[in-house]
Backbone and ligand atoms as CSV (ligand in chain L), in Angstrom:
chain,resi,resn,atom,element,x,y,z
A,1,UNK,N,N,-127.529,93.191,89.401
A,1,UNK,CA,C,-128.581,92.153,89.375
A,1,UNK,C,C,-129.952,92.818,89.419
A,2,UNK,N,N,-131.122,92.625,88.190
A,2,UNK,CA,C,-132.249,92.887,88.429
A,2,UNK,C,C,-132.860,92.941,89.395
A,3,UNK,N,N,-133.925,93.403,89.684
A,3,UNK,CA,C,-134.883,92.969,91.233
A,3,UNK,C,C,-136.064,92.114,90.608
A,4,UNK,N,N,-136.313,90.877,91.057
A,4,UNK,CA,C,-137.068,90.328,90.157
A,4,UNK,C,C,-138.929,90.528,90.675
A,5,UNK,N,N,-138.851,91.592,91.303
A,5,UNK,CA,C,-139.587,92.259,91.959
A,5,UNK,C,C,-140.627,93.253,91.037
A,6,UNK,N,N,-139.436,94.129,91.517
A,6,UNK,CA,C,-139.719,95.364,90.365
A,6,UNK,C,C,-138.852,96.008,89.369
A,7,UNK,N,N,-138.129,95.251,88.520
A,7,UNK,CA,C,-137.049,95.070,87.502
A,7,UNK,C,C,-136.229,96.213,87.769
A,8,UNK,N,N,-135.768,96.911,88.991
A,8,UNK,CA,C,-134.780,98.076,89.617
A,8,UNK,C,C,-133.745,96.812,88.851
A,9,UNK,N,N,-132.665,98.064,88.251
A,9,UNK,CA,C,-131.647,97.573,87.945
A,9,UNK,C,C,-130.273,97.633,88.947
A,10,UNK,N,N,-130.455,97.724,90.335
A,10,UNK,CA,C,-129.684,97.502,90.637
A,10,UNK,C,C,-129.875,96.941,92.609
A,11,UNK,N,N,-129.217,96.613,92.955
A,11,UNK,CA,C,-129.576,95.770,94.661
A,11,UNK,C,C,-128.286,95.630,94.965
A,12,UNK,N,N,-127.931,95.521,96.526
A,12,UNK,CA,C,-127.108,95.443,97.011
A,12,UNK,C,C,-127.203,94.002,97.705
A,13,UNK,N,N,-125.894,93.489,98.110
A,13,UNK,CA,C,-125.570,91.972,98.955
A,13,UNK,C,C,-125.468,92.369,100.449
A,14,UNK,N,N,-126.355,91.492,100.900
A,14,UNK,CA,C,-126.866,91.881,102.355
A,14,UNK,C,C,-125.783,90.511,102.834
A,15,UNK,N,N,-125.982,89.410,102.050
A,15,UNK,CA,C,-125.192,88.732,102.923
A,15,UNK,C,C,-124.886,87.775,101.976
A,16,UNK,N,N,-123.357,86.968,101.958
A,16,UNK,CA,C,-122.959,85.987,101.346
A,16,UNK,C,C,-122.567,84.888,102.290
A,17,UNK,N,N,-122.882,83.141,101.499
A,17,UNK,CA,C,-122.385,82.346,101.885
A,17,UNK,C,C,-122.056,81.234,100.966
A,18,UNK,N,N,-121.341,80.544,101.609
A,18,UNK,CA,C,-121.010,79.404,100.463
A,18,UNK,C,C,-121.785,78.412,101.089
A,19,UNK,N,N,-122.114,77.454,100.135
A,19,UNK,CA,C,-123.563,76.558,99.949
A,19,UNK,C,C,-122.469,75.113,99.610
A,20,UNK,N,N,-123.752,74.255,99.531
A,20,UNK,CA,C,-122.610,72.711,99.038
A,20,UNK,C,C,-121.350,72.603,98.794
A,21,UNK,N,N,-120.889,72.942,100.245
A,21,UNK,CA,C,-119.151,72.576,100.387
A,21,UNK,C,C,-118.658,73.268,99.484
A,22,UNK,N,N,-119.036,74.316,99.660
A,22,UNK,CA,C,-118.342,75.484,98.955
A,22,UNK,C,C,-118.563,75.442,97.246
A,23,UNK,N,N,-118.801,74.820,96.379
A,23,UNK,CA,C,-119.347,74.626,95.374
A,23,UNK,C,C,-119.996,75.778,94.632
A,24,UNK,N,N,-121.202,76.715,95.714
A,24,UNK,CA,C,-122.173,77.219,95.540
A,24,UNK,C,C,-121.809,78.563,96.149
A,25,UNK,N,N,-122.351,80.037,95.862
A,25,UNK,CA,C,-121.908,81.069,96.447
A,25,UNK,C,C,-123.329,81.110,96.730
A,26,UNK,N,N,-124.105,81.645,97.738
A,26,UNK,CA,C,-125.544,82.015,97.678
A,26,UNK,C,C,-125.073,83.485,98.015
A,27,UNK,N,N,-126.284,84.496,97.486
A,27,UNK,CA,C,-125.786,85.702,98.257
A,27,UNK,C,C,-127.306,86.300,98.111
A,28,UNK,N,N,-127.618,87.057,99.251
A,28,UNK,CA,C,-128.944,87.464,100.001
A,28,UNK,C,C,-129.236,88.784,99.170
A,29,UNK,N,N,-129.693,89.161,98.556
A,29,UNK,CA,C,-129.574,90.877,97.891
A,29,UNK,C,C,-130.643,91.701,98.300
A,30,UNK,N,N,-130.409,93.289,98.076
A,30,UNK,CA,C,-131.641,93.959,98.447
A,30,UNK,C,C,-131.673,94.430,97.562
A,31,UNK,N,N,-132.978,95.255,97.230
A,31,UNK,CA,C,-133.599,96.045,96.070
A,31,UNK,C,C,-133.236,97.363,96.527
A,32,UNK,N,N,-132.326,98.426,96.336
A,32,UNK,CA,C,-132.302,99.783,96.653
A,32,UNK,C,C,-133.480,100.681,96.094
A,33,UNK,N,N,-134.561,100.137,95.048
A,33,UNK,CA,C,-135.314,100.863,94.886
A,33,UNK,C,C,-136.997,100.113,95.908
A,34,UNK,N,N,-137.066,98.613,95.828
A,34,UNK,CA,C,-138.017,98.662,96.737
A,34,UNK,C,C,-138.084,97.839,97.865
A,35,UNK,N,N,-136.755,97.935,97.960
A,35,UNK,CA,C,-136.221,96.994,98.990
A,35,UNK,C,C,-136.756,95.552,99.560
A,36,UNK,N,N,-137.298,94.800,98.731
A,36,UNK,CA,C,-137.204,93.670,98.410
A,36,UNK,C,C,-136.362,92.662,98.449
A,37,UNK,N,N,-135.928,91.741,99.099
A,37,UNK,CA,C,-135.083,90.582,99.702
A,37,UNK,C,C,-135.147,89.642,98.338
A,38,UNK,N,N,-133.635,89.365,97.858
A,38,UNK,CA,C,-133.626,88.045,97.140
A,38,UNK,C,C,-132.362,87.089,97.148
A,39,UNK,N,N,-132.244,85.785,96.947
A,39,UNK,CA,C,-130.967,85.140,96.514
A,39,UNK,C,C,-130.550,85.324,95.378
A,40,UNK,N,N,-129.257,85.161,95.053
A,40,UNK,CA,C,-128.885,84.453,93.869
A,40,UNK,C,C,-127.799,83.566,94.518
A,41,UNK,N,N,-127.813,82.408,93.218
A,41,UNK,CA,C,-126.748,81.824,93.686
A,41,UNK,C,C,-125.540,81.229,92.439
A,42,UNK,N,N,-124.320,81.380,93.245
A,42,UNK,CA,C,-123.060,81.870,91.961
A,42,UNK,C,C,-122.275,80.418,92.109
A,43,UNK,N,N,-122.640,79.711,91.165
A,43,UNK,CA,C,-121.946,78.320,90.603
A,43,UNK,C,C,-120.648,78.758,89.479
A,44,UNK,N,N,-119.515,77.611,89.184
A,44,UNK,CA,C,-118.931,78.049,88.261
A,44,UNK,C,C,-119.571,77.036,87.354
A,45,UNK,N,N,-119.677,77.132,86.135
A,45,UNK,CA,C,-119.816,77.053,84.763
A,45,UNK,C,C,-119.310,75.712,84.100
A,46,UNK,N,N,-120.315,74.529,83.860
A,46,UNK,CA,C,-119.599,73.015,83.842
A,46,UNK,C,C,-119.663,73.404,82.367
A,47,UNK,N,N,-118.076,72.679,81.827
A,47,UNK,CA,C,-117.811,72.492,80.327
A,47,UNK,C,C,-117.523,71.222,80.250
A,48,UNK,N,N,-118.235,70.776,79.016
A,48,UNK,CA,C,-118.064,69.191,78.489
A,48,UNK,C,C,-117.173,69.584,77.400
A,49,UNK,N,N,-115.735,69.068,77.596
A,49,UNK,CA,C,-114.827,69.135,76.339
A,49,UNK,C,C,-114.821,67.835,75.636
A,50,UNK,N,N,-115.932,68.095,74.030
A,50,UNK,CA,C,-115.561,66.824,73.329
A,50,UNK,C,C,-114.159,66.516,72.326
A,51,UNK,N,N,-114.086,65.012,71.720
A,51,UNK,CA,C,-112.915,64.891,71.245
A,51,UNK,C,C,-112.416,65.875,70.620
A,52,UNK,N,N,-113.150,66.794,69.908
A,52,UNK,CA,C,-112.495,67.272,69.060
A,52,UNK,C,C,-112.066,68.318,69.713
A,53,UNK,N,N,-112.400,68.618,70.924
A,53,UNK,CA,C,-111.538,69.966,71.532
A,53,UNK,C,C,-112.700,70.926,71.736
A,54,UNK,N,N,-113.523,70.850,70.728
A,54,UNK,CA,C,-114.496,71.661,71.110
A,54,UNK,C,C,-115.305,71.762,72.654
A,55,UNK,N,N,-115.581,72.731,73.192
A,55,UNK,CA,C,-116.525,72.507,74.445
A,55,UNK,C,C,-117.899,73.565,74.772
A,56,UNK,N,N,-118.359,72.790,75.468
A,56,UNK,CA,C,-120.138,73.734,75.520
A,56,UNK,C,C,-120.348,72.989,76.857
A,57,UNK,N,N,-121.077,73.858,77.326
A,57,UNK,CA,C,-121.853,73.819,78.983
A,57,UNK,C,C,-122.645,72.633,79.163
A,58,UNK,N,N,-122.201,71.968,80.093
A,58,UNK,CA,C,-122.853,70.759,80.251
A,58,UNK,C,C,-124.481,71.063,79.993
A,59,UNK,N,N,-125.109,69.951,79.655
A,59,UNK,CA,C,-126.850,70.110,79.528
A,59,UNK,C,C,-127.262,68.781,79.994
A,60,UNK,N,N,-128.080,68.774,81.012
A,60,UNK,CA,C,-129.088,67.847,81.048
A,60,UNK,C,C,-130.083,66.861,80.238
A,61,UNK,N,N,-130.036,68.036,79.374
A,61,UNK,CA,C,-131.459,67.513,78.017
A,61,UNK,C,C,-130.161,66.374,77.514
A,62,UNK,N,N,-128.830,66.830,77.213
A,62,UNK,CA,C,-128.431,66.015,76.364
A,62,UNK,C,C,-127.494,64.460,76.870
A,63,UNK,N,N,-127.989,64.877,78.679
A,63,UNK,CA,C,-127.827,63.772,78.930
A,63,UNK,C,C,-128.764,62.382,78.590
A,64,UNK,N,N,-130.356,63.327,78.927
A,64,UNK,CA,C,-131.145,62.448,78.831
A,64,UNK,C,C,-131.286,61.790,77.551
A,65,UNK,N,N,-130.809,62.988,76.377
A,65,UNK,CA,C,-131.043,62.478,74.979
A,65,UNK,C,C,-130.003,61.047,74.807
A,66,UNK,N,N,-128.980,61.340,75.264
A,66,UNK,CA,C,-128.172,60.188,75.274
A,66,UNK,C,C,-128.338,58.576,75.723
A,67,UNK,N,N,-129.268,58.620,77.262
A,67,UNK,CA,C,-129.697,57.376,77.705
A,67,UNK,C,C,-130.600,57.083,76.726
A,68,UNK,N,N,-131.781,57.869,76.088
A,68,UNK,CA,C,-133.287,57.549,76.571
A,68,UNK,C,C,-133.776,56.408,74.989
A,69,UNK,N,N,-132.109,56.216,74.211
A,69,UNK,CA,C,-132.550,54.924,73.174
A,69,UNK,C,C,-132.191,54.190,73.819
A,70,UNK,N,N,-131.652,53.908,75.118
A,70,UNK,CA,C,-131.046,52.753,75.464
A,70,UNK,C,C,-132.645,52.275,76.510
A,71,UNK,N,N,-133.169,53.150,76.783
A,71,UNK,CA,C,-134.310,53.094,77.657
A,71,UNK,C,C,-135.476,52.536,76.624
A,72,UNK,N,N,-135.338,52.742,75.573
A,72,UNK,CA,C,-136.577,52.324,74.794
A,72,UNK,C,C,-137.490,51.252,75.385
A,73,UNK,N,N,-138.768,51.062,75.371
A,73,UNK,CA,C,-139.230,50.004,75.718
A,73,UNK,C,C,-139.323,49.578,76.828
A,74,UNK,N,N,-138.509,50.440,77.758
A,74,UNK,CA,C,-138.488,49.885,78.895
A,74,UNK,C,C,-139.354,50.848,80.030
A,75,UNK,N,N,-139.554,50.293,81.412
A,75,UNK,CA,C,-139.969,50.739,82.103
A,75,UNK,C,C,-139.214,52.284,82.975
A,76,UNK,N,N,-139.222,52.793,82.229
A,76,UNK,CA,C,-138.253,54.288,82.550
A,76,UNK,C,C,-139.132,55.525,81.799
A,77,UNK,N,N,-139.242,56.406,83.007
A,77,UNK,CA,C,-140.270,57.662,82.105
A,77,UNK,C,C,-139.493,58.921,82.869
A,78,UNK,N,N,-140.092,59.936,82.214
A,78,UNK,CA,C,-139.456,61.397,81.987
A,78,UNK,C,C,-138.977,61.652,83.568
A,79,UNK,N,N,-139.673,61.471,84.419
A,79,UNK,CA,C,-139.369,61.682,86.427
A,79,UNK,C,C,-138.091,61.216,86.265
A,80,UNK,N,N,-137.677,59.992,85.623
A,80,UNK,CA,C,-136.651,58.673,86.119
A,80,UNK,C,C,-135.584,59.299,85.156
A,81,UNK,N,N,-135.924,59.992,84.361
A,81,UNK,CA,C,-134.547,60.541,83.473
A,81,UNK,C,C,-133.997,62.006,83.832
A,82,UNK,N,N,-135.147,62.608,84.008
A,82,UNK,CA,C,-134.438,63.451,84.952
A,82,UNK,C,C,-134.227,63.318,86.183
A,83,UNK,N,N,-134.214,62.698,86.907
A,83,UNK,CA,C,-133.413,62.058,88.121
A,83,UNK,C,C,-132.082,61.993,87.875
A,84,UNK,N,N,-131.811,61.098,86.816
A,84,UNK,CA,C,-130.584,60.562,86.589
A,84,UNK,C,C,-129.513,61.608,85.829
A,85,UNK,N,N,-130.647,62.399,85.236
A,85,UNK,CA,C,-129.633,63.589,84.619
A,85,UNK,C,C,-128.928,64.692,86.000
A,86,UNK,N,N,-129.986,64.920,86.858
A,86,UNK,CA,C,-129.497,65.342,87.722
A,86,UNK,C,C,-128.609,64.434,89.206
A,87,UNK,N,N,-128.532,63.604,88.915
A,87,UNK,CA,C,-127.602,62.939,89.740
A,87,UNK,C,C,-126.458,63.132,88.849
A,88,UNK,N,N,-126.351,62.532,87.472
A,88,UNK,CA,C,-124.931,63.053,86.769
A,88,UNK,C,C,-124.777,64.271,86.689
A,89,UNK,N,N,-125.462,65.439,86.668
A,89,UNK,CA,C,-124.463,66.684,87.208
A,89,UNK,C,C,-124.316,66.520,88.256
A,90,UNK,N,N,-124.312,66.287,89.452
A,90,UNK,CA,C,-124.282,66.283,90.766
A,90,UNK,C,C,-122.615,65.486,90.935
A,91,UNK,N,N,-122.803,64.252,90.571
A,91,UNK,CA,C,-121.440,63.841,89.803
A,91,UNK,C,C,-120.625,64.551,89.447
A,92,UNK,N,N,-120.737,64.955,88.279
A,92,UNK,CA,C,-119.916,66.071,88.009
A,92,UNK,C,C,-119.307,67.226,88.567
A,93,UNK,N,N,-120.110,67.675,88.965
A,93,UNK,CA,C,-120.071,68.575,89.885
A,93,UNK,C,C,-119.100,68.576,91.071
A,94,UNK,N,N,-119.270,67.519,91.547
A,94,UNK,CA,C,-118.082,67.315,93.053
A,94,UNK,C,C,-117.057,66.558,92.566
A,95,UNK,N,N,-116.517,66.338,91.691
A,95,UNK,CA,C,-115.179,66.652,90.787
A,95,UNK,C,C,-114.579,68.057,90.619
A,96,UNK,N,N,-115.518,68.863,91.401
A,96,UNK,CA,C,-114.502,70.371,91.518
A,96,UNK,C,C,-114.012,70.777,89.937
A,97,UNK,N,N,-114.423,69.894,89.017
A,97,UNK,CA,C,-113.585,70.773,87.892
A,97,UNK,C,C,-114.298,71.664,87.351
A,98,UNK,N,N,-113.855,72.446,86.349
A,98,UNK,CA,C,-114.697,73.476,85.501
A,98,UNK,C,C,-114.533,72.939,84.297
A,99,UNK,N,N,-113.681,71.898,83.674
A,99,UNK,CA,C,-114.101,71.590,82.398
A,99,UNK,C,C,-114.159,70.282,82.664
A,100,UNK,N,N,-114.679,69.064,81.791
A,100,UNK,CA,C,-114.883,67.589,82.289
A,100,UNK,C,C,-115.197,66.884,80.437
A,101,UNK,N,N,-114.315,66.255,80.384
A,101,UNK,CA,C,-114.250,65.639,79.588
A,101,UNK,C,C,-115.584,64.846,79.109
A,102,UNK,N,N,-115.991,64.484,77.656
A,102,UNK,CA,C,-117.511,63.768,77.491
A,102,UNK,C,C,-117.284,62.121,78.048
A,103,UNK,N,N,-116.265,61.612,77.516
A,103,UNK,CA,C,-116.065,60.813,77.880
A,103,UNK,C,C,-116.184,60.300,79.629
A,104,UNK,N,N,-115.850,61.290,80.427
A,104,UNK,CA,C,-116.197,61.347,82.105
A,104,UNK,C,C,-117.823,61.329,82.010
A,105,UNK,N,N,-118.393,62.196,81.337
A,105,UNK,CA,C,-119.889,62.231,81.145
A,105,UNK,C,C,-120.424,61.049,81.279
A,106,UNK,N,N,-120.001,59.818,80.415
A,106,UNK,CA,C,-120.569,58.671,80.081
A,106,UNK,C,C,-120.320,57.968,81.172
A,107,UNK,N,N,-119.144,58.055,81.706
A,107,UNK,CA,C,-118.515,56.849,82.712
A,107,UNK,C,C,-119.693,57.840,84.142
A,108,UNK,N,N,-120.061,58.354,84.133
A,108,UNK,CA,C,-121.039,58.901,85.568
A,108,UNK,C,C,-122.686,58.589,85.068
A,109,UNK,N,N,-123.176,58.548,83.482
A,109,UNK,CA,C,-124.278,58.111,83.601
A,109,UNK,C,C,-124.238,56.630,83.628
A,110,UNK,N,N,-123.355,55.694,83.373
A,110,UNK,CA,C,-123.122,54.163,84.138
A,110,UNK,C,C,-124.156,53.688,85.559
A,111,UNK,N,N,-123.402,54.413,86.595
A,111,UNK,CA,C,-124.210,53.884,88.096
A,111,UNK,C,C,-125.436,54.172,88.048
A,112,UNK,N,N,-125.836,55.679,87.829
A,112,UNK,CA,C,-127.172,55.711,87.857
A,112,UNK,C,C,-128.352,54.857,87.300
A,113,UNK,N,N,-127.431,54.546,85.629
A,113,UNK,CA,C,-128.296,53.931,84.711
A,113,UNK,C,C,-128.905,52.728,85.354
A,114,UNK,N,N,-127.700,52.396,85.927
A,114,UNK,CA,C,-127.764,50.350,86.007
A,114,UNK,C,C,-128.780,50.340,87.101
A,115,UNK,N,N,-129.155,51.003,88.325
A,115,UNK,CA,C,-130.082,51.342,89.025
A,115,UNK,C,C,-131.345,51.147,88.558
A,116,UNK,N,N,-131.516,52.343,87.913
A,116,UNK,CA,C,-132.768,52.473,87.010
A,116,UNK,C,C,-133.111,51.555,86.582
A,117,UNK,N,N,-131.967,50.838,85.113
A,117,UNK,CA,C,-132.840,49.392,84.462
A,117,UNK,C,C,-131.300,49.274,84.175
A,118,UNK,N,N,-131.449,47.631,84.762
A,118,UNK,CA,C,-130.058,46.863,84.164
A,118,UNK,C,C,-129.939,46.629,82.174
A,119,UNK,N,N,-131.580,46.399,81.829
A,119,UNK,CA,C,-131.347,46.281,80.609
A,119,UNK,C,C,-131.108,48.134,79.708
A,120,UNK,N,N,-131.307,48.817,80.061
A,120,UNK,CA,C,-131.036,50.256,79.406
A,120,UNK,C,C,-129.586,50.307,79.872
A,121,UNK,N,N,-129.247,49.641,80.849
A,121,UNK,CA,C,-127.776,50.174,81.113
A,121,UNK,C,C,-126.790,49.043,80.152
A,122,UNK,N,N,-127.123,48.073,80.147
A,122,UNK,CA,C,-126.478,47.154,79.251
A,122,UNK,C,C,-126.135,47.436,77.534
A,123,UNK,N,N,-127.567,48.042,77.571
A,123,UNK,CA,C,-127.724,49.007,76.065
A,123,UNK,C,C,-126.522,49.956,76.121
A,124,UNK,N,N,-126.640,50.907,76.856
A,124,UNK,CA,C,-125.749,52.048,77.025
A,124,UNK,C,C,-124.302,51.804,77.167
A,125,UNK,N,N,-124.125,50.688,77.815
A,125,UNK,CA,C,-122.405,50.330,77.965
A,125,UNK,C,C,-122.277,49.677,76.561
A,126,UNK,N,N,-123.049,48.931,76.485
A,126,UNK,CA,C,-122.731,48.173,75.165
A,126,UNK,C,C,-121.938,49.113,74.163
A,127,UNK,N,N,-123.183,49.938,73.728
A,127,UNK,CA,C,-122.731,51.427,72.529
A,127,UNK,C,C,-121.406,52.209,73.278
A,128,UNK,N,N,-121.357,52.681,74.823
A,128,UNK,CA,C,-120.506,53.323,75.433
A,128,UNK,C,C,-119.309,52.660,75.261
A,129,UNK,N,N,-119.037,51.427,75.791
A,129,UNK,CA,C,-117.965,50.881,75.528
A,129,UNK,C,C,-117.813,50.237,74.590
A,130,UNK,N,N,-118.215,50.210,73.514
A,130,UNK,CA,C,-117.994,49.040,72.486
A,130,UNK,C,C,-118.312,47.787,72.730
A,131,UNK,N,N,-118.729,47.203,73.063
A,131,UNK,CA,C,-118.591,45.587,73.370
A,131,UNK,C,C,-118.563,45.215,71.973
A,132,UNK,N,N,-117.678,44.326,71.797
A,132,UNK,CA,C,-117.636,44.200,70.134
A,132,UNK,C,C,-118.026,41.975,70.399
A,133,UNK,N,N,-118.602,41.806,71.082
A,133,UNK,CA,C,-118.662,40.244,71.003
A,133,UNK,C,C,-119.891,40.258,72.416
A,134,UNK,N,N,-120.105,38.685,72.163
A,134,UNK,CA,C,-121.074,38.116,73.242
A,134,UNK,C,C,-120.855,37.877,73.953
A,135,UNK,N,N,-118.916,37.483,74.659
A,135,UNK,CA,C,-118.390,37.537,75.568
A,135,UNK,C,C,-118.340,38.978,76.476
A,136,UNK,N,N,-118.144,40.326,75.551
A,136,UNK,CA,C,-117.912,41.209,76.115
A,136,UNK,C,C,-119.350,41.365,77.070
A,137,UNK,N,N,-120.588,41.257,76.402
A,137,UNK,CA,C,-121.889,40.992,77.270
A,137,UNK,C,C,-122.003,40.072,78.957
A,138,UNK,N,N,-121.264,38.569,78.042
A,138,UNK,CA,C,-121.132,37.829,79.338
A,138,UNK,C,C,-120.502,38.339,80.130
A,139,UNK,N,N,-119.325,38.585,80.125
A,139,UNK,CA,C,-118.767,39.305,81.118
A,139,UNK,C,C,-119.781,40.795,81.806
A,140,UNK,N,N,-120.108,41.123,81.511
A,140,UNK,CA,C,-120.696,42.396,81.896
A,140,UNK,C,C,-122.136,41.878,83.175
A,141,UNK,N,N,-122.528,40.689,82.346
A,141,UNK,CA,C,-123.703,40.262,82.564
A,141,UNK,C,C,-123.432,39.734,84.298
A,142,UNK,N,N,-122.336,38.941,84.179
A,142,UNK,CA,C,-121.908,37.989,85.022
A,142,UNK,C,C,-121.239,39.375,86.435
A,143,UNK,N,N,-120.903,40.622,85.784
A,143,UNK,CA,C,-120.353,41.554,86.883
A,143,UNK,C,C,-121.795,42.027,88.129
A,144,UNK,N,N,-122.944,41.793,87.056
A,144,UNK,CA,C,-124.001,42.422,87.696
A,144,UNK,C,C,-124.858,41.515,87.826
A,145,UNK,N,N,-124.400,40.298,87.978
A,145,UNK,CA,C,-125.454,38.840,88.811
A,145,UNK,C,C,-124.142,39.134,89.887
A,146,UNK,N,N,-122.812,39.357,90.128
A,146,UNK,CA,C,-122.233,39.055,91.185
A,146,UNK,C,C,-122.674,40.110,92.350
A,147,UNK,N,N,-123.097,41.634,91.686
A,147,UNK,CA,C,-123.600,42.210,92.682
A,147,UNK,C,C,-124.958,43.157,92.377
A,148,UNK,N,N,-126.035,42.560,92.305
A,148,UNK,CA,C,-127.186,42.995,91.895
A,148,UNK,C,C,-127.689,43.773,92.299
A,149,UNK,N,N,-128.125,45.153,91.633
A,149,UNK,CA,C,-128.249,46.476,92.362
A,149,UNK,C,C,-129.979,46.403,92.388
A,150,UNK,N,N,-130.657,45.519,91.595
A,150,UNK,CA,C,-132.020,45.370,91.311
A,150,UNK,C,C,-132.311,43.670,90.891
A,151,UNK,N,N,-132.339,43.236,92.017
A,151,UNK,CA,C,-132.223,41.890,91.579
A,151,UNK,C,C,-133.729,41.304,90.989
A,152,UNK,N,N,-135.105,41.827,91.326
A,152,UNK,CA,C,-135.801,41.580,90.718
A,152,UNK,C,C,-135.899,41.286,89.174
A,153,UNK,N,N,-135.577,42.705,88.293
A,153,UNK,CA,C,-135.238,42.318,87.103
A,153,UNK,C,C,-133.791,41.785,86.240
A,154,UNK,N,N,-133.497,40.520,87.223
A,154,UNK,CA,C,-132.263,39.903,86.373
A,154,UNK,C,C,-133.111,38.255,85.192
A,155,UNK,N,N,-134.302,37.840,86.094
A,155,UNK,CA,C,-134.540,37.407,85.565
A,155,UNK,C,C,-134.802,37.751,83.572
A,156,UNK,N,N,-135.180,39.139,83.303
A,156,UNK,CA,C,-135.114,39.407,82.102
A,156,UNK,C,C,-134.009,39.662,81.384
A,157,UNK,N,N,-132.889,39.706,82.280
A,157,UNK,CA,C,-131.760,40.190,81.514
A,157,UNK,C,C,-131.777,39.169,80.251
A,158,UNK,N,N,-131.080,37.993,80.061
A,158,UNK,CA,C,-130.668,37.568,79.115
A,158,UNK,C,C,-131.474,37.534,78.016
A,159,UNK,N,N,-132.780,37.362,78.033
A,159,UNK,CA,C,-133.609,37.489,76.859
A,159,UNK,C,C,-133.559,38.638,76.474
A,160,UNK,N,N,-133.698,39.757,77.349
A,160,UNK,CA,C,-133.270,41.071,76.726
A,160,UNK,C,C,-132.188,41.353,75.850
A,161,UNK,N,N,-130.585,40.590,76.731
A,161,UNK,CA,C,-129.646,40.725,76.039
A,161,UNK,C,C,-129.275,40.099,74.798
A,162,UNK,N,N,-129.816,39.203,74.716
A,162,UNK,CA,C,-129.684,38.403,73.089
A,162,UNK,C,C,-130.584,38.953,71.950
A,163,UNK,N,N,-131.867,39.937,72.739
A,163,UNK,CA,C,-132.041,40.664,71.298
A,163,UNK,C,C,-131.254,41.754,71.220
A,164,UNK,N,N,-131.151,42.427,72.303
A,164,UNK,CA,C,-130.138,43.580,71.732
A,164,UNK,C,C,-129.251,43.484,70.864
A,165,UNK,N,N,-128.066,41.900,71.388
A,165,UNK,CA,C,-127.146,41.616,70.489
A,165,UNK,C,C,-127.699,41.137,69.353
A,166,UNK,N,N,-128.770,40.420,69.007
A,166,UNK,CA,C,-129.007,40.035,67.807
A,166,UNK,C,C,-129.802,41.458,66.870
A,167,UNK,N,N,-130.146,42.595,67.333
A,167,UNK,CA,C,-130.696,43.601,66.844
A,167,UNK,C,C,-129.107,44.544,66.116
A,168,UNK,N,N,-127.783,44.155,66.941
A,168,UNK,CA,C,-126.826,45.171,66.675
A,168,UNK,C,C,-125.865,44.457,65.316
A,169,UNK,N,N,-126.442,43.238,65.121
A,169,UNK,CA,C,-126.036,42.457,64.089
A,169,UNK,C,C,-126.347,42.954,62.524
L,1,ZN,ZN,ZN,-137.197,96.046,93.613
């Protein structure tokens, strides 16, 4: 490990520990050339395996890229998306796995979303799950008047939701 000090190519581990329930390795290092104190810390490596089998390291950016048409228009800015990107790795994350399906991806940006804005999350399940009808909406609609995570903005829901559906027409 560099010294990010004085780029000595090499330091010794003064001390290791495991960090977030073990999740996390932190380890304390020294600089043998100017003895300089540093961390690093040793995560394993999140893989998003998509359908096709293919897989690549989870990314943040492409979480956010994923919400942020469903956010259009709405009251949600760059702080509020990366929030949520980092709560879904965090998600991820304490699933202990090393590879995680895209599909798991989607089903963890769900809670956060609906938080944020019921109408971006309605967007997002809509496309996420298919809703292929106006029932599939009602129903959805009717799950989140029974337990309202932001009850202020329910009053906009339905006008929201009838353009969406009339926009996906
Ligand atoms: Zn050094």
């Amino acid at each position: 490990m560099i010294c990010p000090f004085c780029r000595h190519d090499d330091s010794r581990v003064v001390d290791s520990r495991p960090a977030d329930d073990g999740a996390q390795i932190r380890r304390r290092r020294e600089c043998t050339e100017c003895g300089a104190r540093f961390t690093t810390q040793e995560t394993t490596l999140l893989n998003i395996v998509k359908r096709s089998g293919a897989s690549e390291p989870f990314s943040r950016e492409k979480v956010i890229a994923g919400v942020s048409k469903a956010c259009q228009g709405r009251p949600v800015n760059n702080d509020d998306l990366a929030l949520l990107a980092m709560r879904v790795e965090e998600t991820l994350r304490a699933t202990g796995q090393a590879e995680i399906e895209a599909q798991e991806v989607g089903l963890a940006i769900l809670a956060p979303l609906r938080e944020l804005d019921e109408v971006a999350y309605l967007r997002f399940a809509s496309v996420y799950r298919s809703f292929s009808s106006l029932e599939d909406f009602e129903g959805e609609i009717a799950l989140l008047r029974a337990a309202p995570s932001n009850p202020a903005s329910n009053n906009s829901l339905v006008k929201n939701v009838v353009e969406v559906n009339s926009a996906a027409k």
